[in-house]
PLY file of the C-alpha trace (Angstrom):
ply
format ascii 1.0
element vertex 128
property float x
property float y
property float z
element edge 127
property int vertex1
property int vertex2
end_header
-9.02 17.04 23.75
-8.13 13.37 22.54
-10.55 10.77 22.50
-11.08 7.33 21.97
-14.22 5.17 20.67
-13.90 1.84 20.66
-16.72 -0.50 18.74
-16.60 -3.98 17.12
-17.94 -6.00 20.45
-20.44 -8.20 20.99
-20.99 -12.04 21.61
-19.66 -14.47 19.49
-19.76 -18.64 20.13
-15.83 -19.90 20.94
-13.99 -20.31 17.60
-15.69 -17.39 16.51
-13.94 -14.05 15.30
-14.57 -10.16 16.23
-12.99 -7.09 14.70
-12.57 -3.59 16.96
-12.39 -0.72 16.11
-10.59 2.33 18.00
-11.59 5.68 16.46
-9.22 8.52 17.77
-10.32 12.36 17.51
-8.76 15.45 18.80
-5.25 14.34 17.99
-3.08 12.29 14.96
-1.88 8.55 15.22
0.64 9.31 12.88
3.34 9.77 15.95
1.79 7.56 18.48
2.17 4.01 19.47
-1.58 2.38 20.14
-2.64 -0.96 22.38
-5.33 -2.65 23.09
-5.64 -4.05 27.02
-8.57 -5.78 28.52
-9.74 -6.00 31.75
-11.97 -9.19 32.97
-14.01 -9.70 36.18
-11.63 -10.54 38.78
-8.27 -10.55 36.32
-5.07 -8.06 36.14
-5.56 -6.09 33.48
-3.51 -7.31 30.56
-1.90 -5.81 27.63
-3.02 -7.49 24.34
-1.72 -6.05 21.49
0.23 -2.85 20.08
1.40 -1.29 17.56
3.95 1.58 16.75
4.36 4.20 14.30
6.39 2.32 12.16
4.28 -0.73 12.26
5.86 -3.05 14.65
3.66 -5.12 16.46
3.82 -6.70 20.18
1.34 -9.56 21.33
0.33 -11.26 24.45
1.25 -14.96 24.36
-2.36 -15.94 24.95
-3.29 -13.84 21.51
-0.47 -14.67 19.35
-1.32 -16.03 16.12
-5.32 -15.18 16.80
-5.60 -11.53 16.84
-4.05 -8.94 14.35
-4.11 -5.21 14.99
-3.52 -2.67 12.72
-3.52 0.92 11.81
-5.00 3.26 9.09
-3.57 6.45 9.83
-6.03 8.18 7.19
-8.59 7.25 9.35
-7.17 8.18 12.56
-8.13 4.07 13.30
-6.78 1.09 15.15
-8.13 -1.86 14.64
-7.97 -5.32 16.42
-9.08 -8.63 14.40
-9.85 -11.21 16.67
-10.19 -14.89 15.46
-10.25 -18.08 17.15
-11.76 -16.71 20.21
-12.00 -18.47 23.36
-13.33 -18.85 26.19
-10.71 -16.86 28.07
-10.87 -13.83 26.03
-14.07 -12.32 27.51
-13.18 -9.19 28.20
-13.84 -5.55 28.10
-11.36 -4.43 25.88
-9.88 -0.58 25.80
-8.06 0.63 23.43
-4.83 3.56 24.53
-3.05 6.17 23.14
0.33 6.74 23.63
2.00 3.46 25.02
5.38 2.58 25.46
6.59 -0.11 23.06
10.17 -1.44 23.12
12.29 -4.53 22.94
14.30 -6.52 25.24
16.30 -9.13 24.02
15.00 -9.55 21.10
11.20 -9.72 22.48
8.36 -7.06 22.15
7.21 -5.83 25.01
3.98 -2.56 25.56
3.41 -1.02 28.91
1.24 2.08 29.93
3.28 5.31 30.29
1.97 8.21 32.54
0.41 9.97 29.26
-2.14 7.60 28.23
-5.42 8.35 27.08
-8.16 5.51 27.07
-11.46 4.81 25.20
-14.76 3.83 27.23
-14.35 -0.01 26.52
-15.99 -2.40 24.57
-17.25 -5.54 26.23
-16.48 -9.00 24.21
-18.41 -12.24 25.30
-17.55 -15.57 23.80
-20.22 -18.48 24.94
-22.49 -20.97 23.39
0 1
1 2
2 3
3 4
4 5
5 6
6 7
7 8
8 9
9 10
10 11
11 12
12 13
13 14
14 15
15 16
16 17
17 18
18 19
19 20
20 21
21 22
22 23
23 24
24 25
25 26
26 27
27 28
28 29
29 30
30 31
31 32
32 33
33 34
34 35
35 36
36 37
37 38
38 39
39 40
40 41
41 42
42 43
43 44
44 45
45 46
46 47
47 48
48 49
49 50
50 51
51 52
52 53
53 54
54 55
55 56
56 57
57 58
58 59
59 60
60 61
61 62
62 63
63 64
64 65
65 66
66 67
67 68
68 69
69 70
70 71
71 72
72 73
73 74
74 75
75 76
76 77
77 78
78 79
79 80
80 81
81 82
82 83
83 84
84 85
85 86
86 87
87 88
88 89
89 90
90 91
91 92
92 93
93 94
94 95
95 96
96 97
97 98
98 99
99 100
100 101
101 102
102 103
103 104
104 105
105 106
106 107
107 108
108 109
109 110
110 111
111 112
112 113
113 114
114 115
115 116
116 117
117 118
118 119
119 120
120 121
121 122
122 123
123 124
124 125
125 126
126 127
């Protein structure tokens, strides 16, 4: 049985930073693409950031250039480095097994396929 245990949340004042972590147990990353999505009060959940097998990356506009994810495959880990945050990153943030990253002219683009697994959440607050 996969699962997922996100950590790494917490509050942190705007132009602060945040690293999650996504522990995954039951199966190997090795083969699997990863992303992070969030899901605020009132919002459409939104993809944030993934990351293939072979290390390509995809962002959301409103991340790019704040957040870096990553992978250590040893450790069966994702992990997403937030910096800069802001005010409109509150969010409880999931990370997901087995999403579907490709590319469209030219741009990177992550979307759920029917065989995702997901983590409980972690909640991220940014306020003074």
């Amino acid at each position: 049985q996969v699962q997922l245990v996100e950590s790494g949340g917490g509050l942190v004042q705007p132009g602060g930073s945040l690293r999650l972590s996504c522990v995954v147990s039951g199966t190997t990353l090795d083969y699997y693409a990863i992303g992070w999505f969030r899901q605020a009060p009132g919002k459409t959940r939104e993809g944030v950031s993934c990351i293939t097998s072979d290390d390509s990356t995809y962002y959301a506009d409103s991340v790019k250039g704040r957040f870096t994810i990553s992978r250590d495959n040893a450790k069966n880990t994702v992990y997403l480095q937030m910096n800069s945050l802001k005010p409109g990153d509150p969010a409880v943030y999931y990370c997901v097994t087995d999403v579907d990253y490709f590319v469209d002219y030219g741009e990177p683009h992550c979307i759920l396929s029917r065989d995702n697994q997901w983590g409980q959440g972690t909640q991220v607050t940014v306020s003074s």
